[in-house]
PAZAPA-4460 file (N, C-alpha, C; in steps of 0.05 Angstrom, whole numbers, plus 32768, in hexadecimal, padded with zeros to 4 digits):
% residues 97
    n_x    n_y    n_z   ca_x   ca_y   ca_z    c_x    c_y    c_z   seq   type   mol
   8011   7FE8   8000   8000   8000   8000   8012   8019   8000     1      X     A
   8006   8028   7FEF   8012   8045   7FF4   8018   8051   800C     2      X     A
   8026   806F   8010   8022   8077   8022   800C   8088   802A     3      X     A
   8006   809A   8040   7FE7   809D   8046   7FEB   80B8   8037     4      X     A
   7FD2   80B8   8030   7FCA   80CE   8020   7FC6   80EE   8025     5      X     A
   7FD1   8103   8024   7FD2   8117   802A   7FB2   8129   8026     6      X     A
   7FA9   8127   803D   7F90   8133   8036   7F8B   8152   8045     7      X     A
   7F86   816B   803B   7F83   817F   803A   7F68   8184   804E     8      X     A
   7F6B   8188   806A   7F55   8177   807F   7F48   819C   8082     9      X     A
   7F58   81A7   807B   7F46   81CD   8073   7F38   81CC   8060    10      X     A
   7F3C   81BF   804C   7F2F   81C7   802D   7F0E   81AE   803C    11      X     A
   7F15   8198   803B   7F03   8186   804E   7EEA   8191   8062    12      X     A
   7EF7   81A1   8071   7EEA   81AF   8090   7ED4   81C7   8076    13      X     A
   7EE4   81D3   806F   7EDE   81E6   8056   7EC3   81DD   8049    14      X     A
   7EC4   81C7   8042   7EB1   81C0   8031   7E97   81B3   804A    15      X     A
   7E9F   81AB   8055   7E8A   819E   8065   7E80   81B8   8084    16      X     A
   7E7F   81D3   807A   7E87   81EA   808A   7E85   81E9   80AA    17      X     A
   7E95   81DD   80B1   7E9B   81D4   80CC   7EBC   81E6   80CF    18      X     A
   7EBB   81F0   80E7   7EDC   81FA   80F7   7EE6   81EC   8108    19      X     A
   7EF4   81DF   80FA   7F05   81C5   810F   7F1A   81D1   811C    20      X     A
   7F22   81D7   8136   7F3F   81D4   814C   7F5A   81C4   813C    21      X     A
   7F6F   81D2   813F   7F83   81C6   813A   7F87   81A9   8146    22      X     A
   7F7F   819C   815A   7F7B   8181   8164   7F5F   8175   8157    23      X     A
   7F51   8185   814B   7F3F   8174   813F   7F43   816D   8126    24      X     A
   7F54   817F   811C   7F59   817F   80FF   7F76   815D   80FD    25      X     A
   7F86   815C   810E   7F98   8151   810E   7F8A   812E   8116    26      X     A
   7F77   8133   8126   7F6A   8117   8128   7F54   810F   810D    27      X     A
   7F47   8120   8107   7F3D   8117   80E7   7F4C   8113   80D1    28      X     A
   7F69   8120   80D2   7F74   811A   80B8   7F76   8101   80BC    29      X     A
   7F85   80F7   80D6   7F90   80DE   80D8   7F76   80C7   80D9    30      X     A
   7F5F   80D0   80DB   7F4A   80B8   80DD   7F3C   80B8   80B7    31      X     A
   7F45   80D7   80B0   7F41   80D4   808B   7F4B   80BA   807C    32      X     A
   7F5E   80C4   8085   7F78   80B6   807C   7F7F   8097   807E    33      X     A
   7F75   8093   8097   7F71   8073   809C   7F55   8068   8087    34      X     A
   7F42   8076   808D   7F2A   8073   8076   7F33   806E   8058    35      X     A
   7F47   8089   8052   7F48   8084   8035   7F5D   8066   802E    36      X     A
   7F6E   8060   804A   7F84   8050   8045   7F74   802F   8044    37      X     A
   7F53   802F   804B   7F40   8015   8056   7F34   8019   8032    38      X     A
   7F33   802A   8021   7F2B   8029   800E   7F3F   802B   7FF6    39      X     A
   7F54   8024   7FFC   7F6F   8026   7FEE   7F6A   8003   7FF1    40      X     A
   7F67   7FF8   8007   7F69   7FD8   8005   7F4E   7FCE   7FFB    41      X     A
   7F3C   7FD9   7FF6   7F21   7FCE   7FE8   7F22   7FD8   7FD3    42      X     A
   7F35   7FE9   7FCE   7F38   7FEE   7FA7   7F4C   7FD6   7F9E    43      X     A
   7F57   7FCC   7FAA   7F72   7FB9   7FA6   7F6C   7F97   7FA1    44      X     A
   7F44   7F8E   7FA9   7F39   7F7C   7FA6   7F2E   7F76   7F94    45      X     A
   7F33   7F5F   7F86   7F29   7F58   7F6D   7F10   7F4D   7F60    46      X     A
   7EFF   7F62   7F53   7EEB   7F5C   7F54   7EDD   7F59   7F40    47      X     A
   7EED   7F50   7F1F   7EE1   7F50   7F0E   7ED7   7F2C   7F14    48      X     A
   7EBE   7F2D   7F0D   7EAA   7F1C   7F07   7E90   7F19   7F1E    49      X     A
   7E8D   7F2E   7F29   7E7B   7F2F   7F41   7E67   7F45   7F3C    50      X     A
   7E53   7F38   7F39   7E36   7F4C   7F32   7E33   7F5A   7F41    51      X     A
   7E33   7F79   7F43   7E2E   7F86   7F57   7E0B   7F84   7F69    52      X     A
   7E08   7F88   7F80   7DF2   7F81   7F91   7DEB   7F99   7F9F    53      X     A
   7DD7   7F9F   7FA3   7DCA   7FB8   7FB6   7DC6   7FA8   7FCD    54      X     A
   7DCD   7F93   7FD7   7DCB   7F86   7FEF   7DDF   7F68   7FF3    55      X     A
   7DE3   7F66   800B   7DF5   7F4E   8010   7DE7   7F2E   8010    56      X     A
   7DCB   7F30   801B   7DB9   7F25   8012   7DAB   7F21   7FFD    57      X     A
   7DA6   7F04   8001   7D8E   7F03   7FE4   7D75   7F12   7FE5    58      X     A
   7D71   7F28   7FE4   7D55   7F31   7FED   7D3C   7F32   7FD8    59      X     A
   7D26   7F29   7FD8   7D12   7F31   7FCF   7CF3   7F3F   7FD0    60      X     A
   7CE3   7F47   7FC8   7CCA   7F46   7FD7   7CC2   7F2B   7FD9    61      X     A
   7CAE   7F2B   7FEA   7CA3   7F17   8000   7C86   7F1D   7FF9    62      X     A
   7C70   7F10   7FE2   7C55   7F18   7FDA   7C42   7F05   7FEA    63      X     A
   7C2B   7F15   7FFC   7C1A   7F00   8007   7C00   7EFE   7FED    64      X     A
   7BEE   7EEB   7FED   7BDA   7EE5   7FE0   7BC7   7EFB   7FE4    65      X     A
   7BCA   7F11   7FFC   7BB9   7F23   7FF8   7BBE   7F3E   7FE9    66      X     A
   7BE3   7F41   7FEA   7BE9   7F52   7FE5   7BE6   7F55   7FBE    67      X     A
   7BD2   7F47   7FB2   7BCD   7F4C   7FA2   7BBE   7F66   7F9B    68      X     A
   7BBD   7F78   7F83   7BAF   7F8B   7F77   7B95   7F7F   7F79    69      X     A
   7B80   7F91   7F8C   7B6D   7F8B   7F86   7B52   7FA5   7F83    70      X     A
   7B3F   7FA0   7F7E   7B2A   7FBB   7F6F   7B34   7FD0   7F7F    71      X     A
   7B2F   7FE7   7F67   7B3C   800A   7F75   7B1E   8014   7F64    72      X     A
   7B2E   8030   7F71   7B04   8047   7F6D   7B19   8050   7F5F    73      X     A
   7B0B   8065   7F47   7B1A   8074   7F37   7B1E   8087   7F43    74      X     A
   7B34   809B   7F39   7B43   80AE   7F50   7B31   80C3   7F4A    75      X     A
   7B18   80CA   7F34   7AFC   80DA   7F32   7AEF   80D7   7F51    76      X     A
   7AE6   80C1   7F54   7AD4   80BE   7F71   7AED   80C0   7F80    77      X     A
   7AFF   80B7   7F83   7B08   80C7   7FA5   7B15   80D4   7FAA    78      X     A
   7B14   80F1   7F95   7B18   8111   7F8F   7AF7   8115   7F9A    79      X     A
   7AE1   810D   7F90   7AC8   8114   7F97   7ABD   810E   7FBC    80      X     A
   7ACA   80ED   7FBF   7ACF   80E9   7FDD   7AD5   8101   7FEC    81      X     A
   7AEF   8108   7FE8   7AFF   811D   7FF8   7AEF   812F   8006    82      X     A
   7AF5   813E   8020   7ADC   814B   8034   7AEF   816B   8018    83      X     A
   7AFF   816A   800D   7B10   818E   8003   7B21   817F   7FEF    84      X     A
   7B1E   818A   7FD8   7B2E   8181   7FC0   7B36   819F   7FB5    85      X     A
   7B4A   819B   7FA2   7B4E   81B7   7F9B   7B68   81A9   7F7E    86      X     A
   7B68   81B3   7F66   7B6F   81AD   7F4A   7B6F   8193   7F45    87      X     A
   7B5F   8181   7F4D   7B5D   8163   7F4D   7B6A   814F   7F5F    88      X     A
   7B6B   815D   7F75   7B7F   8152   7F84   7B75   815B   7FAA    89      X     A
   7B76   8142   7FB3   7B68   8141   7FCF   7B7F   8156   7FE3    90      X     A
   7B6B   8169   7FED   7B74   817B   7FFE   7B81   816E   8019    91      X     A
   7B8A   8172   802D   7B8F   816A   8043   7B98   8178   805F    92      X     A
   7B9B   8171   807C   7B99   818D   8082   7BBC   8186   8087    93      X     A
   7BD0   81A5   808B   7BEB   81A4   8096   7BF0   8196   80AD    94      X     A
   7BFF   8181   80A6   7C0B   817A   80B8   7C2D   817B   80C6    95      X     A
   7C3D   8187   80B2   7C52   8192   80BA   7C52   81B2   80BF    96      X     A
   7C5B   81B6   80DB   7C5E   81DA   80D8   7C7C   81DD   80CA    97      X     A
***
C-alpha cells in the first residue's frame, strides 16, 4: 500500500462548513486518512465477475393471496367523496407547521 494520503482537512472543514480546533483538525486528518487507506484496500480486491447487488441478501417481495389488486372507485367518485376538493384533487387539513 501506498503511503497515506495527504488530505487538505481546511479545504474539507471548508466544504462541510464546520470550524474545527487545531486538535480537531489533527485527529480527523488522521481518522480521513485511515478511511481513505480502508478504501485503498477494497480498491485492490478483485472483482471482475461479480454482479453487483443492492443487498447482501437474497431479498424479495413476499406476496400474500390477499395482497392482490382488487376493485378501486374511479378517482371521479372519490374527488366527489371528499368533505373539500379543489383542481381535482382532495383537499386536506395541515398537518405540518
Amino acid at each position: 500500500m501506498s503511503e497515506k494520503p495527504h488530505i487538505d482537512i481546511d479545504y474539507v472543514a471548508d466544504l462541510a462548513r464546520i470550524k474545527l480546533s487545531d486538535k480537531e483538525k489533527s485527529t480527523l486528518s488522521a481518522q480521513l486518512a485511515d478511511i481513505l487507506g480502508h478504501f485503498e484496500k477494497l480498491s485492490a480486491v478483485d472483482v471482475d465477475g461479480i454482479e453487483p447487488m443492492a443487498h447482501t441478501q437474497n431479498i424479495h417481495n413476499v406476496w400474500r393471496p390477499g395482497d392482490a389488486p382488487g376493485a378501486t372507485l374511479k378517482a371521479q367518485t372519490l374527488i366527489e367523496m371528499a368533505p373539500e376538493q379543489r383542481d381535482n384533487q382532495v383537499v386536506v387539513p395541515k398537518v405540518v407547521e
